[in-house]
C-alpha positions in Angstrom: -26.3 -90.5 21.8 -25.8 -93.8 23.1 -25.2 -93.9 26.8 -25.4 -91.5 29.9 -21.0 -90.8 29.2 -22.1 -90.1 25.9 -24.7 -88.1 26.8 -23.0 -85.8 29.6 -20.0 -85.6 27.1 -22.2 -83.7 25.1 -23.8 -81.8 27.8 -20.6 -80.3 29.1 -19.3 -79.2 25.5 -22.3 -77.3 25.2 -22.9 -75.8 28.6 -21.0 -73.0 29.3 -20.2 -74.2 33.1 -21.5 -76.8 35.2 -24.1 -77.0 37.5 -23.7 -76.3 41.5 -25.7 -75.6 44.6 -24.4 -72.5 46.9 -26.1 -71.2 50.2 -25.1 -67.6 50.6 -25.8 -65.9 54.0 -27.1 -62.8 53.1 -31.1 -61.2 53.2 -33.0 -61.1 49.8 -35.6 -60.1 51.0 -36.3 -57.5 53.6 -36.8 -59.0 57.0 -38.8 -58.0 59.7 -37.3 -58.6 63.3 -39.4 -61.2 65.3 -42.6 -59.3 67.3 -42.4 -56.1 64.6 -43.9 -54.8 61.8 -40.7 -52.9 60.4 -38.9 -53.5 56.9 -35.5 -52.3 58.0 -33.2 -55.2 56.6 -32.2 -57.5 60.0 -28.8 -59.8 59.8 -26.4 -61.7 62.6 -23.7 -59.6 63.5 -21.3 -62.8 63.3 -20.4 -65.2 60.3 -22.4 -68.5 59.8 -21.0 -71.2 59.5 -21.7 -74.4 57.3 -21.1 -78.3 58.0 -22.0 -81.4 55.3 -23.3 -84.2 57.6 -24.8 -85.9 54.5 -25.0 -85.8 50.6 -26.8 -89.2 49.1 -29.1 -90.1 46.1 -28.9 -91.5 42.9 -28.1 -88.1 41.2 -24.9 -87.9 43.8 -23.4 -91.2 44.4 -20.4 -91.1 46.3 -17.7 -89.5 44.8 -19.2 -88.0 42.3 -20.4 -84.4 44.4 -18.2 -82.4 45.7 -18.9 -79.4 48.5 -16.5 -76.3 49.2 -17.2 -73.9 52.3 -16.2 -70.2 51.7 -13.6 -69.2 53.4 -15.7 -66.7 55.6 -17.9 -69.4 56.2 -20.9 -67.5 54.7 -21.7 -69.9 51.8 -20.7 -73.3 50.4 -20.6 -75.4 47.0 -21.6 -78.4 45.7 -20.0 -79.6 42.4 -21.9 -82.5 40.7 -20.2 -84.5 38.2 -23.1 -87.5 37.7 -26.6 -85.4 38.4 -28.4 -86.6 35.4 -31.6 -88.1 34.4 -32.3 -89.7 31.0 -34.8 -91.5 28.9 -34.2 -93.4 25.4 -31.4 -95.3 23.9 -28.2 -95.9 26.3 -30.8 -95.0 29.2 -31.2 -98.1 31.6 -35.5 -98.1 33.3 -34.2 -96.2 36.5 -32.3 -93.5 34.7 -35.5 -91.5 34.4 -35.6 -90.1 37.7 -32.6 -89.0 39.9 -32.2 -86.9 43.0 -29.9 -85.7 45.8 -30.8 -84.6 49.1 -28.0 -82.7 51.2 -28.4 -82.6 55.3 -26.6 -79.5 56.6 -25.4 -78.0 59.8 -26.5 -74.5 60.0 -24.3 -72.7 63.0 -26.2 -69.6 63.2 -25.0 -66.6 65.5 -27.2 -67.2 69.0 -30.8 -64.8 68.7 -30.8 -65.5 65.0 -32.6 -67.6 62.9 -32.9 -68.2 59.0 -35.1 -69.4 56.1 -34.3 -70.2 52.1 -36.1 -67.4 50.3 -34.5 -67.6 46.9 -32.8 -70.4 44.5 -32.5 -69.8 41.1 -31.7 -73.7 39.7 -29.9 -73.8 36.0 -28.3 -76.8 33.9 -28.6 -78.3 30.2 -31.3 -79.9 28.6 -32.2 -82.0 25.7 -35.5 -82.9 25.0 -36.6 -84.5 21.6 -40.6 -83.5 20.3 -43.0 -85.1 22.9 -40.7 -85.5 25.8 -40.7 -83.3 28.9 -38.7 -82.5 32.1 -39.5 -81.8 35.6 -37.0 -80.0 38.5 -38.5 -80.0 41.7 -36.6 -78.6 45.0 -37.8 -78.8 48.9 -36.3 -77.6 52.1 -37.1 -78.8 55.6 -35.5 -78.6 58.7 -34.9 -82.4 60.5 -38.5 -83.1 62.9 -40.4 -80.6 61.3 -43.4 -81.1 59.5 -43.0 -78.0 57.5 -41.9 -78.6 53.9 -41.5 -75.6 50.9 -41.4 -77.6 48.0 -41.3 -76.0 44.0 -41.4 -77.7 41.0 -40.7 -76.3 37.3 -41.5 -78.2 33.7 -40.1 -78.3 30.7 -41.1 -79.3 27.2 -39.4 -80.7 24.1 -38.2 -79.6 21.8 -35.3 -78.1 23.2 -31.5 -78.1 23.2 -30.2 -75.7 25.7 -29.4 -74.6 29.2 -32.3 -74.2 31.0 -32.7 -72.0 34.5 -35.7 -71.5 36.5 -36.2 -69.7 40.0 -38.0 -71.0 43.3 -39.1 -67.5 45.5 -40.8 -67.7 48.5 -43.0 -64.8 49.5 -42.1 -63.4 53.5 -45.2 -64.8 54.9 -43.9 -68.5 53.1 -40.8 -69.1 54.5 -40.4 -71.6 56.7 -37.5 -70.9 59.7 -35.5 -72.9 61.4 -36.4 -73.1 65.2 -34.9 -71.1 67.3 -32.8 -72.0 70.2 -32.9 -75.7 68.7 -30.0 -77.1 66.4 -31.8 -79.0 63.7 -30.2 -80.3 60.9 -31.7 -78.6 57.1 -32.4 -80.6 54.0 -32.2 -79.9 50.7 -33.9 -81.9 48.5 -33.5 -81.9 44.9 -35.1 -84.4 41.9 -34.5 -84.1 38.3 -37.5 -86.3 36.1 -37.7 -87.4 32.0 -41.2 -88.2 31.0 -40.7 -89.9 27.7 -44.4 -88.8 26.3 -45.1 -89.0 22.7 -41.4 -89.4 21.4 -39.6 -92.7 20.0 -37.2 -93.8 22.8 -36.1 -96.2 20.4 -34.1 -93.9 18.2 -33.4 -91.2 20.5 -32.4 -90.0 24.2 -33.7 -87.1 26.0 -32.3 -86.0 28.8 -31.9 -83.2 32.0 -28.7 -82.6 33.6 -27.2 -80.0 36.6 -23.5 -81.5 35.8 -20.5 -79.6 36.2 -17.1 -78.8 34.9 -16.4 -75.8 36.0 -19.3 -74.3 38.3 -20.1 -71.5 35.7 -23.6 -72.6 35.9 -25.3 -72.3 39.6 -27.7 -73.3 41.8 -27.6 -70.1 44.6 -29.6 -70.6 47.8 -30.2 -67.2 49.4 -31.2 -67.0 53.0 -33.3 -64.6 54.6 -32.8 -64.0 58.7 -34.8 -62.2 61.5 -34.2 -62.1 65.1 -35.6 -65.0 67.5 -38.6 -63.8 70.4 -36.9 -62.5 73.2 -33.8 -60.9 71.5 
């Protein structure tokens, strides 16, 4: 291949979709309400409702990510059309590492908060003999010093779509704080690690870029009730 549009014109005729993030207000998990020891499943009584304040990085440039809200307000989008990191021929130094972080506004119903249990991440990949890939995630909320962060690998050879899962165990998650409007941040970082192979004559590359959001990134939320409610 021998540039980045070469290289994400191949990617798309062999993925079957694209790849996109979506935050969907429901529990995966089973929730305990704050102050109890319980399993029965806890969620707001009202619709969420999602705001983009930012979407930056070198794997989203502007223009090139697009976010849709649900209707119902219970989950949104993000379309990337430029998310890819490369090494080898048509691959300029900085091409090796990418990322994108999205700041959101979470309106969540009052006595209610929330926390990221689940993403499952997928895209397309193609790694020559020797080279690797990394995906690594994290989620904070804006003045907290509480980070979950993930990261997955992934070796050459290979020449396929690729999807791994980030699952946080109930005692894990971190929550938004309650009563406070704090802005969440999703982080996201895809790496090439040249290793052993000859960059000279070849290009490796990992890639969440969409055509058609077939391929997903889903964000799954789990809620409880706040002290006092």
């Amino acid at each position: 291949m021998s540039g980045s549009r070469s290289t994400r014109t191949a990617a798309r005729a062999l993925m079957t979709g694209g790849a996109t993030a979506a935050l969907v207000g429901s529990t995966l998990l089973a929730p305990q309400s704050a102050g109890a020891a319980g399993t029965g499943i806890v969620s707001p009584p009202d619709k969420i409702a999602i705001e983009v304040a930012t979407v930056n990085g070198s794997g989203c440039p502007a223009g090139t990510a697009a976010v849709a809200v649900a209707p119902d307000n219970t989950a949104f989008t993000v379309t990337y059309s430029d998310y890819l990191a490369q090494v080898g021929v048509g691959a300029k130094p900085t091409d090796f590492r990418k990322n994108c972080q999205l700041s959101l506004i979470v309106h969540v119903p009052h006595g209610f908060t929330y926390a990221v249990a689940n993403a499952d991440y997928r895209g397309y990949a193609h790694l020559e003999r020797g080279a690797s890939a990394t995906q690594r995630a994290s989620y904070y909320f804006q003045g907290s010093r509480d980070t979950a962060a993930r990261a997955h690998s992934l070796r050459g050879p290979l020449d396929n779509n690729w999807q791994v899962n980030d699952r946080t165990d109930w005692a894990q998650l971190v929550w938004a704080p309650c009563g406070v409007k704090r802005n969440f941040n999703i982080n996201t970082e895809l790496r090439v690690d040249k290793g052993t192979s000859d960059t000279t004559k070849t290009n490796s590359f990992i890639a969440m870029d969409s055509t058609d959001g077939d391929i997903q990134t889903i964000y799954r939320l789990a809620w409880k009730e706040c002290p006092g409610n």
